[in-house]
C-alpha positions in Angstrom: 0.0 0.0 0.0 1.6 3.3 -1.1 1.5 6.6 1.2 -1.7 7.5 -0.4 -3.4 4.1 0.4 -3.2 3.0 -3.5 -2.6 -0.8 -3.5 -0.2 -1.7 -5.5 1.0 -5.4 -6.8 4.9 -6.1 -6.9 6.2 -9.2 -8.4 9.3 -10.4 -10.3 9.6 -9.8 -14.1 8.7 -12.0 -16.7 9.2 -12.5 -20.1 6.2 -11.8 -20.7 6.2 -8.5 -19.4 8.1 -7.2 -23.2 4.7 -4.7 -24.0 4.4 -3.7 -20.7 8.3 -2.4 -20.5 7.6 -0.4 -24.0 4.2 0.8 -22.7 6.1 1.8 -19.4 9.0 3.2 -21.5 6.6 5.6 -23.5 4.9 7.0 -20.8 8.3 8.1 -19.3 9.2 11.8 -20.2 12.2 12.7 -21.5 14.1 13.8 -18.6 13.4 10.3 -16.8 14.3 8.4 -19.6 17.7 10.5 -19.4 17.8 9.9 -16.1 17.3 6.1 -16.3 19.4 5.5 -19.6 21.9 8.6 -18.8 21.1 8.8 -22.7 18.3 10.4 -25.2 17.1 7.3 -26.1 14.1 7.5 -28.2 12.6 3.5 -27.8 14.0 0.2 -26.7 15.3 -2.0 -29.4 14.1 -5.6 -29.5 17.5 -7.2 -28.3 17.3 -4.4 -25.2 13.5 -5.4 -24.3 15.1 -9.0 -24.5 18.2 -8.4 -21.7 15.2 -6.1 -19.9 12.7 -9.2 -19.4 14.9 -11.8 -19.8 16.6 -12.6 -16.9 18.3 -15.3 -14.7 16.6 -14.4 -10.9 20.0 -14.1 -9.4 23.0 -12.4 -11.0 20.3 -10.3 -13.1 17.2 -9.2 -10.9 14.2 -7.2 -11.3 11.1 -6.4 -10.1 7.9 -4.5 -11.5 5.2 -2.2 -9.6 1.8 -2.5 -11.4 -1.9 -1.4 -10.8 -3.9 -4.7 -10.4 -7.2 -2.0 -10.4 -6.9 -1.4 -14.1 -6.9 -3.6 -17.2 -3.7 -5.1 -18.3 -2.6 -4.2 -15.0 0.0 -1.3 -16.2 3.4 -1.2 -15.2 4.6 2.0 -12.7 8.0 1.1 -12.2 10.7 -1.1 -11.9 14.1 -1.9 -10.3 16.6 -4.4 -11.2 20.2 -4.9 -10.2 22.7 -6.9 -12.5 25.9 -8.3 -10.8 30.0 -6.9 -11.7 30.9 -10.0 -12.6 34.9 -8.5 -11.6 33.0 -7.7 -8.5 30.5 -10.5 -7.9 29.3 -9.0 -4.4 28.6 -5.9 -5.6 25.5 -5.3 -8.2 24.5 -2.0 -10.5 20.9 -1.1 -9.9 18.8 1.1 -11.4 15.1 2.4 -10.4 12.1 3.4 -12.3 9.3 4.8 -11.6 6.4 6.6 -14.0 6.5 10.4 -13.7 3.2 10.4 -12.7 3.5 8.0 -9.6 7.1 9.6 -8.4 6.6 11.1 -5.0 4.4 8.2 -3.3 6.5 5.5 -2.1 6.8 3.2 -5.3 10.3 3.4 -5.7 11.8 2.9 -1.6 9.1 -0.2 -2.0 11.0 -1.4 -5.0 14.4 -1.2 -4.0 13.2 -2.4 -0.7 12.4 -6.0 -2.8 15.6 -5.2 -4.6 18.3 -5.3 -1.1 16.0 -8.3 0.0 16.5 -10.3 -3.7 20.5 -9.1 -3.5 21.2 -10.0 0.3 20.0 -13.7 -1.0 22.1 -13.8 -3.5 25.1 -12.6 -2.4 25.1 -9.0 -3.4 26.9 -6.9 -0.4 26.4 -3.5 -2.4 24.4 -1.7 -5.0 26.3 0.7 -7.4 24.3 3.4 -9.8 25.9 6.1 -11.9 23.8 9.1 -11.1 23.2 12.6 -12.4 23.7 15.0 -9.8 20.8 17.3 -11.0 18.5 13.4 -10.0 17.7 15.1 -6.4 15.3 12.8 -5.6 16.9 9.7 -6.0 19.7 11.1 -4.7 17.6 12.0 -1.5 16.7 8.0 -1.3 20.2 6.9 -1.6 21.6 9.2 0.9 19.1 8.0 3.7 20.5 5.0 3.0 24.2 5.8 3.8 25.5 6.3 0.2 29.0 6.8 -0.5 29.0 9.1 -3.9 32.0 9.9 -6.0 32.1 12.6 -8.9 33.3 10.7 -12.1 32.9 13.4 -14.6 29.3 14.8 -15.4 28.3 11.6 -13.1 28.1 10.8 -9.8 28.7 7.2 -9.1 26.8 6.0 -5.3 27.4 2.9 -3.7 24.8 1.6 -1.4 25.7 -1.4 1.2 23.0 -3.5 2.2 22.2 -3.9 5.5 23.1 -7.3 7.3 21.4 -6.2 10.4 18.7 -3.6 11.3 21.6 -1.8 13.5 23.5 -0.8 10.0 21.2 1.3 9.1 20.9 5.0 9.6 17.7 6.6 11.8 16.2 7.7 8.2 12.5 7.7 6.8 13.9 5.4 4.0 16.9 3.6 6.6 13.9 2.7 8.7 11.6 0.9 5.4 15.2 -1.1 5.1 14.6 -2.3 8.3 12.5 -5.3 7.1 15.3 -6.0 5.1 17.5 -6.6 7.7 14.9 -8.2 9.8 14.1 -10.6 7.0 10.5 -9.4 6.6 9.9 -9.9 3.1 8.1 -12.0 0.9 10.2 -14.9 -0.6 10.0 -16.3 -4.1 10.7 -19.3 -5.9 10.1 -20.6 -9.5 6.9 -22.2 -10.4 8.9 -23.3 -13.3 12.2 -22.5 -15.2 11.4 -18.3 -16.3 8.4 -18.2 -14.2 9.1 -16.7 -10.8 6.3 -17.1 -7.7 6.2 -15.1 -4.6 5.4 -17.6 -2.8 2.2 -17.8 -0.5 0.5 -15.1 -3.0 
């Protein structure tokens, strides 16, 4: 349930999900897709729809944020980490959301799932390369204890994920990570290869 008291569903990607990325992707403005991308990029090729929705549920994560109220049940945002394979505890991860729904809690609940998916897996860290101008993200990762370093027009943040609920700083978003640590969230397994299930849903 976001601030507001919108439900929303969040679940793993699928392959399935290809439209729903491009529909998601279109509805972005400009600056967010910049933001996202740290390019103007105009659509998503086929092949980048492909790496997007087809992925392995450990060294390549991601979940999606849709409305289950409306038909099709339309995507509002995502967040996915992919492992360093020269740094295999340590993950780049990116988050998402619709400019419309920014503001409301979608993206701390997505990266929330995110830390929980990475601490399983091994991740210790999430890196993102982000433009300084991105205040609100920015805000997020900073709650969260973010080291940031300038590399160029870029800043690159590193984010540790909490082991323990004592890690974290006394922040609005440090205290959401607190069910991270605690081990309060929702795990998920695979119905069947490419089909991930959170499981008791």
């Amino acid at each position: 349930m976001l601030r507001d008291g919108t439900r929303i569903l969040v679940r793993p990607v699928l392959p399935e999900d290809r439209e729903r990325l491009r529909e998601g992707f279109a509805r972005l403005s400009a600056r967010s897709r910049y933001r996202r991308f740290l390019t103007s990029l105009e659509h998503l090729s086929d092949q980048q729809v492909r790496d997007l929705t087809e992925i392995d549920y450990d060294d390549h994560m991601a979940w999606v944020a849709v409305d289950p109220s409306r038909p099709g049940r339309p995507g509002l945002g995502v967040a996915r980490y992919v492992r360093l394979a020269e740094e295999p505890a340590v993950a780049e991860a990116a988050v998402t959301v619709l400019d419309e729904y920014q503001g409301r809690g979608i993206g701390t609940i997505l990266l929330r799932m995110l830390a929980g998916s990475a601490r399983e897996h091994g991740i210790r860290s999430f890196r993102g390369y982000v433009l300084a101008e991105n205040a609100p993200m920015l805000d997020i990762l900073q709650d969260l204890g973010a080291t940031a370093v300038q590399e160029g027009p870029l800043l690159r943040v590193d984010v540790p994920i909490p082991a323990t609920a004592d890690e974290l700083p006394d922040t609005p978003t440090g205290r959401v990570f607190r069910s991270v640590a605690k081990g309060e969230l929702p795990p998920f397994r695979l119905r069947d290869p490419g089909t991930p299930e959170v499981a008791g849903a």
